[in-house]
C-alpha positions as CSV (number, residue, x, y, z in Angstrom):
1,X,146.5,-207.1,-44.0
2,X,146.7,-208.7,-47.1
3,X,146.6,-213.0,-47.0
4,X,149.2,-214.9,-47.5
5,X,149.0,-216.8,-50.3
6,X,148.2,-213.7,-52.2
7,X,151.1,-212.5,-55.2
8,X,152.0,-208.7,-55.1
9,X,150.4,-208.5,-58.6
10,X,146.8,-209.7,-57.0
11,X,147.4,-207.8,-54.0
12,X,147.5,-204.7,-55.9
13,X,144.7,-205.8,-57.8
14,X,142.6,-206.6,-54.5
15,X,143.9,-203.2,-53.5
16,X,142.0,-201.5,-56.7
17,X,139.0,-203.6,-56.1
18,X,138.5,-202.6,-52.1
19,X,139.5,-198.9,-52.8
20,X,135.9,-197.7,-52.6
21,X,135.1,-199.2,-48.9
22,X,136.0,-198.4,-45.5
23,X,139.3,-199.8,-43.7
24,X,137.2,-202.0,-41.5
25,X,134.6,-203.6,-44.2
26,X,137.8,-203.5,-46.3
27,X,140.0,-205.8,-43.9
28,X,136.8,-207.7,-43.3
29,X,136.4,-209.2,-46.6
30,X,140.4,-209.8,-46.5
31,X,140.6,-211.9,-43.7
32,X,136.9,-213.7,-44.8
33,X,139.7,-214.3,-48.1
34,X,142.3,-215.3,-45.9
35,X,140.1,-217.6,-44.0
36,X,139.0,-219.3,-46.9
37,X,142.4,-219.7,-48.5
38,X,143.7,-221.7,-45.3
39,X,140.3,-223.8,-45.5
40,X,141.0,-224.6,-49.2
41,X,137.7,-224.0,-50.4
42,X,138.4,-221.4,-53.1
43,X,138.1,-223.2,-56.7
44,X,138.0,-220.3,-58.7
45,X,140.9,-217.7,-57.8
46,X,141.9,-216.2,-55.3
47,X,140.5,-212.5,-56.9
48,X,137.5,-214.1,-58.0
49,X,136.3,-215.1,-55.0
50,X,137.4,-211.5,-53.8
51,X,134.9,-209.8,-56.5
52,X,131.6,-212.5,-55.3
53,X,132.9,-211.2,-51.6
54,X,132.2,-207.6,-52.9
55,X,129.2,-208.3,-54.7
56,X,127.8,-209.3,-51.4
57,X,128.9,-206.1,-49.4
58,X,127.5,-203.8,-51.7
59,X,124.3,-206.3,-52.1
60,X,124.6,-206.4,-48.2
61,X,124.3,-209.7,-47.8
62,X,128.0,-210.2,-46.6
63,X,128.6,-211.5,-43.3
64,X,131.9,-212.3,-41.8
65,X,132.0,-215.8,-41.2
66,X,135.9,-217.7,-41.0
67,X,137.1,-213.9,-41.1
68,X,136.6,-213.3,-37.5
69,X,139.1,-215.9,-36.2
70,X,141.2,-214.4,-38.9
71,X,140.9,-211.1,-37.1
72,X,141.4,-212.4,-33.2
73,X,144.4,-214.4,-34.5
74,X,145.6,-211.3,-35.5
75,X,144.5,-209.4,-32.4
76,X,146.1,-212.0,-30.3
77,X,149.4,-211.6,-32.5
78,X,149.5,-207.9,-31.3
79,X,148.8,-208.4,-27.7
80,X,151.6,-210.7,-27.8
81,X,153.9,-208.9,-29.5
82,X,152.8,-205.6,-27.4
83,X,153.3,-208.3,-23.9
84,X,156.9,-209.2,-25.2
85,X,158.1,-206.0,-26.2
86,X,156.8,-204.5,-22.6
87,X,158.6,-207.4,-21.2
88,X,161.9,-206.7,-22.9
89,X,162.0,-203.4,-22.1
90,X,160.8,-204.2,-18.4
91,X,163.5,-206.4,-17.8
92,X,166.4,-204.8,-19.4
93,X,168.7,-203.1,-17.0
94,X,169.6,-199.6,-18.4
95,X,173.1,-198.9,-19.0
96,X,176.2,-201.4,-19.6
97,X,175.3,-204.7,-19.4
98,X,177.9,-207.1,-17.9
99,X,177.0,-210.7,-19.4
100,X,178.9,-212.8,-17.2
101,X,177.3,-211.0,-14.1
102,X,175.4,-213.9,-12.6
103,X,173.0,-211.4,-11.6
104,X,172.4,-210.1,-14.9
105,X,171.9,-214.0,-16.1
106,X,169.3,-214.6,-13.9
107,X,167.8,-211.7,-14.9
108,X,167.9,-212.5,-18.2
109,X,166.4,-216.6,-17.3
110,X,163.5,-214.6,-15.5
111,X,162.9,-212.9,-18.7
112,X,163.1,-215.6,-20.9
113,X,160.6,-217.7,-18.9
114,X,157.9,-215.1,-18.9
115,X,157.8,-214.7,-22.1
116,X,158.1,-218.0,-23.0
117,X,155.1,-218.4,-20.5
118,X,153.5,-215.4,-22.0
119,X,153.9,-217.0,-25.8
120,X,151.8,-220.4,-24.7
């Protein structure tokens, strides 16, 4: 995944610049990017600092540093996301759903409050 604060034009370009490395050292040196950007401690661009992130990998001297809590904020994004959809579909009765059921609204404020729970 690309950061943020990236334009499509530099993310295409960031795409020609990462095309000769693997998926993982690939997304590695994006989030490292990405981590950087929301620190605010890029003063050249964006690409540039892309390219001396390169030059380190194939130097191998690059060593993910803010990157990894780029990458478990994503993970934990997924696990979430995988949580609350397995919720939904867990407490979705099949079939016609009567809303002013009182049975089905409290099966719905059960819902709600686990995920709610699950998203703190």
């Amino acid at each position: 995944m690309f950061p943020r604060g990236l334009s499509p034009s530099e993310r295409d370009a960031a795409a020609r610049q990462l095309v000769a490395f693997d998926n993982t050292l690939a997304q590695q040196l994006l989030d490292e990017l990405a981590a950087r950007l929301a620190a605010g401690t890029i003063r050249t661009s964006a690409l540039a600092y892309l390219r001396g992130l390169i030059k380190r990998a194939n130097d191998g001297d690059f060593v993910p540093e803010g990157g990894l809590r780029v990458s478990e904020s994503r993970n934990r994004q997924r696990q979430l996301e995988t949580a609350r959809q397995a919720a939904e579909r867990a407490f979705t009765p099949p079939g016609v759903i009567d809303e002013n059921d009182p049975l089905v609204r409290r099966l719905y404020a059960i819902r709600d409050k686990a995920l709610r729970r699950r998203s703190d």
